[in-house]
C-alpha positions in Angstrom: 0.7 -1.8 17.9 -1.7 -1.1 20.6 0.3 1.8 22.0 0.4 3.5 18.9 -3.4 3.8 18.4 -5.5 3.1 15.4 -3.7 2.6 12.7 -5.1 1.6 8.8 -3.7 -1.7 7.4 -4.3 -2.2 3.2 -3.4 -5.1 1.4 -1.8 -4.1 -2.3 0.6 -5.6 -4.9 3.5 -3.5 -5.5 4.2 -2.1 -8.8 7.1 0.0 -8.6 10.6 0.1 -6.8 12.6 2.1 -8.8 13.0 4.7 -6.1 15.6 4.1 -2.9 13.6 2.9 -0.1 10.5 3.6 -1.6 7.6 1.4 -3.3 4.5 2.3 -4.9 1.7 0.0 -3.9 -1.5 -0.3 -5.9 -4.8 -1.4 -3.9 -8.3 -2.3 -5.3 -10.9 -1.4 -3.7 -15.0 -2.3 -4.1 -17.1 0.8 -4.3 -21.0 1.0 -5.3 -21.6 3.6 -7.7 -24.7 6.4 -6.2 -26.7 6.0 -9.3 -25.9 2.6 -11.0 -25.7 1.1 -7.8 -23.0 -1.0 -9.5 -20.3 -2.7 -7.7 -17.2 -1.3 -9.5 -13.2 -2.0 -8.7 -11.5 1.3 -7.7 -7.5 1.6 -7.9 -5.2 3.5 -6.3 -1.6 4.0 -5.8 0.6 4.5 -2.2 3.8 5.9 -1.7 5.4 3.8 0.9 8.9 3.3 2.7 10.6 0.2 2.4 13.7 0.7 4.5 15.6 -2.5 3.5 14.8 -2.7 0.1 13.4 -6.1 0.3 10.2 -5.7 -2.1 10.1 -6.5 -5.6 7.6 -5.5 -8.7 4.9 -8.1 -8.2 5.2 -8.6 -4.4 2.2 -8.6 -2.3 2.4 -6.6 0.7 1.0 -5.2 3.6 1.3 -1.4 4.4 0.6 0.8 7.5 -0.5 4.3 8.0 2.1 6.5 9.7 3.3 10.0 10.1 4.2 12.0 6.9 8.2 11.0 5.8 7.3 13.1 2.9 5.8 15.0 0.3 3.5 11.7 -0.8 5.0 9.3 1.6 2.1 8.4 4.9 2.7 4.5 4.5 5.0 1.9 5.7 5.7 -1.5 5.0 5.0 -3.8 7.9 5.2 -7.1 5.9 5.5 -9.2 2.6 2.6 -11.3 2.3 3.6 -13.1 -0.6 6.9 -13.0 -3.3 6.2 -12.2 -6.9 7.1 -15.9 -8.7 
């Protein structure tokens, strides 16, 4: 991974693979609201490609950055942390 440069890594749970070769990942994030200066959880959904198929609804995975494969997919999946029971 060194060769290809700086690359984000995020940590989600996926939530759909309905599409072929294609998951939707949700990740939570921490942000501190400017005014409250509340800690508040922030979700957000990735498109990323899943070339064998291998995740399941529930699975926790990891996901890479990449270059575009298309309209909404700039992630990849590098591995599954842990299988949905």
């Amino acid at each position: 991974m060194a060769d290809r440069g700086l690359r984000k890594t995020m940590t989600g749970v996926v939530v759909s693979n309905k599409m072929d070769k294609t998951i939707v990942v949700a990740v939570v994030d921490s942000v501190k609201h400017p005014l409250l200066k509340k800690i508040m959880k922030r979700t957000y959904k990735l498109k990323a490609h899943d070339e064998n198929n291998e995740c399941n609804i529930g699975d926790r995975v990891e996901v890479m950055e990449t270059r575009p494969l298309s309209k909404e997919k700039r992630w990849r999946l590098v591995r599954i942390v842990e299988k949905a029971k």
